[in-house]
N, C-alpha and C positions, 0 to 999 in steps of 0.2 A: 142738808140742802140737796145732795144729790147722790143717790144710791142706786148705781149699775152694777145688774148680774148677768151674768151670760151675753154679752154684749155681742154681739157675730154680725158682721155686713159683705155681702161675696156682691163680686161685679163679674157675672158668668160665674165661670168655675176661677174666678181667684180669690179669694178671703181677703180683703183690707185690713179687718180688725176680725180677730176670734176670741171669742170667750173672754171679754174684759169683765174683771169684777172688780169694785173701789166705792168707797165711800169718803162725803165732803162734809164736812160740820160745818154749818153756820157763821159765818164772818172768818172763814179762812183764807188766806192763800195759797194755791197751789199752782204751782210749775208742770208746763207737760213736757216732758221732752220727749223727742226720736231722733233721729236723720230721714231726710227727706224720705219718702214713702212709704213712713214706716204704720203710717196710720192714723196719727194725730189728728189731719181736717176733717178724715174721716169719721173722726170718731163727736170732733166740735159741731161737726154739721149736724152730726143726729138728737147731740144735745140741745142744739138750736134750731131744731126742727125743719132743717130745711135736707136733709134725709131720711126715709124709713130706716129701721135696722133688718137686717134677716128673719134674725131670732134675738133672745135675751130681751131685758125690759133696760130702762132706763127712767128713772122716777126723779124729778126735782120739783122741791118744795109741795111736796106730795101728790103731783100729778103725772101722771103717764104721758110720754112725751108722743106715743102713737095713737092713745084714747084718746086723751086731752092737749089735744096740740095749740088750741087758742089760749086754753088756760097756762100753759108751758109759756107760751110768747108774752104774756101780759107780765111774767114776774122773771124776764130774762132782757139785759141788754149785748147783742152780740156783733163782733168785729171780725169779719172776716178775713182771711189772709189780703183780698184787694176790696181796700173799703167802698162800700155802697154808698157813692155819691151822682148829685146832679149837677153836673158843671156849669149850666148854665143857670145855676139858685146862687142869690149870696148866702154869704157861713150862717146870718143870724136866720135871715128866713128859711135856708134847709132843715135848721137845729127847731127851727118852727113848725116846720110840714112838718118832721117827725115825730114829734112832740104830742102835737095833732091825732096822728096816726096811732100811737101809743097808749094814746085815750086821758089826755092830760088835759083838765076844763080850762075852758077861753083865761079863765079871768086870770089861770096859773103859766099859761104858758111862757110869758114876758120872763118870770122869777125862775122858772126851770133855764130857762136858754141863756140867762144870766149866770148862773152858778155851772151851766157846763162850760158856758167859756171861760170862765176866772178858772176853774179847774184843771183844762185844760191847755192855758194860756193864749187864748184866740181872742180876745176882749177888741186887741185892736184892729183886727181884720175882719169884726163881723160885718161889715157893709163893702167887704171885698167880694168880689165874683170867685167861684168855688175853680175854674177853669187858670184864674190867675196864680194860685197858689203853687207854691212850691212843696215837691213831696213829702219831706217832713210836715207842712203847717195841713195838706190833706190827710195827712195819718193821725193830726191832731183832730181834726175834722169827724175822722174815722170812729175816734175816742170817745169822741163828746154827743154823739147823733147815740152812741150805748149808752153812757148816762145819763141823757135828758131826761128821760122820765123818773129816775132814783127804782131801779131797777134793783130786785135781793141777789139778782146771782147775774155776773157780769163774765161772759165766752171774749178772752180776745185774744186772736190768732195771729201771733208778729205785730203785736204794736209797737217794737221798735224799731220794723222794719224803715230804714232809711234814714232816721232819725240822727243828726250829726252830736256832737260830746254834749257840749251844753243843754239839747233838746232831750239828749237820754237821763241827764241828771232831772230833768221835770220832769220826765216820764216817772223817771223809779220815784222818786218823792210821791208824783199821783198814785200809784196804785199803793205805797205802803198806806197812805192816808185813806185809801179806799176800809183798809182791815177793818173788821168788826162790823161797817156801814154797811158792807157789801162782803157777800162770798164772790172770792175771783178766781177763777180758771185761766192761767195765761200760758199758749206757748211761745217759744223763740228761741232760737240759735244762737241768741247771746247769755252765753252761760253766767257769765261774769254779774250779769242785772238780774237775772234769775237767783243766783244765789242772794243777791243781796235785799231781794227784795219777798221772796216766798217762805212760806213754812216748812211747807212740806214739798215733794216732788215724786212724778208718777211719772217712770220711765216707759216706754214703747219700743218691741224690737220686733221686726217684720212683721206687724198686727198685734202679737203678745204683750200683756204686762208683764216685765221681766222684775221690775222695783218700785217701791213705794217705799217712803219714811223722810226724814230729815236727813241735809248730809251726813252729818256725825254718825245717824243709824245705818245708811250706806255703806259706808266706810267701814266701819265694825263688823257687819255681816261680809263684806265681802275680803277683809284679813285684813285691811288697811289700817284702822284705828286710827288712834292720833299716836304721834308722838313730838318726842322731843328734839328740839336743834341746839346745839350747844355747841362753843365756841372755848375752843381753852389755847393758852400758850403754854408749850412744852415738846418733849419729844414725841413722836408718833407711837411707838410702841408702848410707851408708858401710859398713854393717857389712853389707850387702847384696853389696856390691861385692868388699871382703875373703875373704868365705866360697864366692864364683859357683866360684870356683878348686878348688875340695876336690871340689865334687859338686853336684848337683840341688839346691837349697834354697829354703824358701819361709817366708815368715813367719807364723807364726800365733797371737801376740801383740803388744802393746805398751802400757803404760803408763807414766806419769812417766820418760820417757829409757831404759826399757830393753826390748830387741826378743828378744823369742822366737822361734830360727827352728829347722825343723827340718831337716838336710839328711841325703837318701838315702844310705846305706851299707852296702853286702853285707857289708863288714868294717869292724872298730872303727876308726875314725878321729879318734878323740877327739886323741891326740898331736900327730897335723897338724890337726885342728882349733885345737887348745890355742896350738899353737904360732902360727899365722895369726893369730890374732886378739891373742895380745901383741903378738907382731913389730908390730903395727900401731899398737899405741898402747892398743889397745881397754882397758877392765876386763870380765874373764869371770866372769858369775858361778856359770853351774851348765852343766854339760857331763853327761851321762847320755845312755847308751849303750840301744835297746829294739829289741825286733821287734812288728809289725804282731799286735796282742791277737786271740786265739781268738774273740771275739765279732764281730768285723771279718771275720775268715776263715773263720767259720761262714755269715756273711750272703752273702758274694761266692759260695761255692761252692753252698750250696743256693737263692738267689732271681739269681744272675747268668747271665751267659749265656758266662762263660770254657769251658765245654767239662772237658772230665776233664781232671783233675791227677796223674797215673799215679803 
């Protein structure tokens, strides 16, 4: 769905983005992360056509987003970091002008603006004024005006911006249900619904891709892996001694007789854990299997000095 080479956008003599290359398959999910400036609108606005690039191409769903920019916009629904609305339209008739606009015939329009509010959860505010709304239910707004038309490759830049706990749990449910329907490109600052709801993730640090993959490959490429957390009661230095054997481990708990430790593991080792620590006499009492948390692997790769994670 979307294959950038040499991706390069300078504003004067500064580079926003240099040399991005990546590729999206077809009804995936992907995460874009950075910290602020690091590139990312930059890089969604050229995908949505509302920036040239420098140099480098950029190709979705097989059109050149610089040659073919009409043909680009017809098979893209895109959210920008402040959504494009009219505040004096109500929810159904904006999701209508756009619809319109989009190129969606008379007789469909009604059934499209229908299924973007049920998706969206706007159903009961569609005969609300766009002006009365409150910032979450306009960021839903923001949402549903990118899928009215059932759009192959869906840009949305902070859709959870402002969104309170309840509105973020709809959110993530919407875009997991989008998978396969829709290829989606989403950034945002909330790592915690990024992980939970993407495949894959495509880091950005000062314009550069520094990583692409899934957490787990993340984490492994950059020494973290998974490992194991394990819980035993006994003394410290014994249970110390028992577990040196399995792998790397270090302790990073203890109270009243029982020692938390966690030891490094690419792969699950919980059964020879399990098993090392009866064999010994020990009592085990909680054994859990994890990999190194996206908010861990967000910090090392945009404020570290590891170098690209290809």
């Amino acid at each position: 769905m979307i294959h950038v080479e040499g991706l390069t956008k300078y504003y004067g003599s500064h580079a926003a983005i240099r040399d991005l290359a990546f590729r999206i398959g077809r009804g995936e999910v992907i995460g874009f992360l950075g910290l602020n400036g690091a590139g990312k609108t930059t890089t969604l606005k050229i995908l949505g056509c509302v920036l040239l690039p420098t140099s480098g191409r950029a190709i979705i769903d097989g059109y050149d987003v610089v040659s073919h920019p009409h043909e680009v916009r017809q098979r893209i629904g895109f959210l920008p970091d402040t959504p494009p609305l009219y505040d004096e339209m109500g929810v159904g008739e904006f999701l209508a002008f756009v619809a319109r606009l989009r190129g969606v015939g008379s007789r469909d329009v009604f059934a499209r603006v229908a299924e973007a509010e049920e998706k969206t959860g706007l159903c009961d505010v569609d005969d609300a004024p766009i002006s009365s709304l409150s910032h979450g239910y306009r960021q839903r707004v923001g949402v549903a005006q990118a899928l009215v038309h059932r759009p192959a490759l869906l840009i949305l830049d902070e859709p959870g911006s402002g969104l309170d706990p309840r509105q973020m749990v709809e959110m993530r449910a919407l875009i997991r249900g989008l998978r396969g329907e829709h290829t989606v490109l989403v950034s945002s600052h909330l790592l915690s619904e990024i992980s939970q709801t993407c495949d894959r993730l495509l880091v950005i640090k000062e314009g550069e891709l520094v990583a692409q993959g899934t957490e787990e490959e993340l984490s492994q490429r950059l020494g973290g892996g998974g490992f194991i957390e394990v819980e035993v009661r006994g003394e410290r230095e014994r249970v110390l001694a028992v577990l040196a054997g399995v792998g790397p481990v270090r302790v990073t708990g203890e109270a009243e007789g029982v020692v938390t430790l966690r030891v490094d593991a690419p792969v699950d080792l919980r059964p020879r854990v399990a098993q090392v620590v009866v064999s010994a006499g020990l009592e085990l009492l909680r054994l859990d299997r994890g990999v190194e948390k996206l908010e861990s692997l967000f910090l090392r790769l945009t404020h570290g000095g590891e170098g690209r994670a290809p």
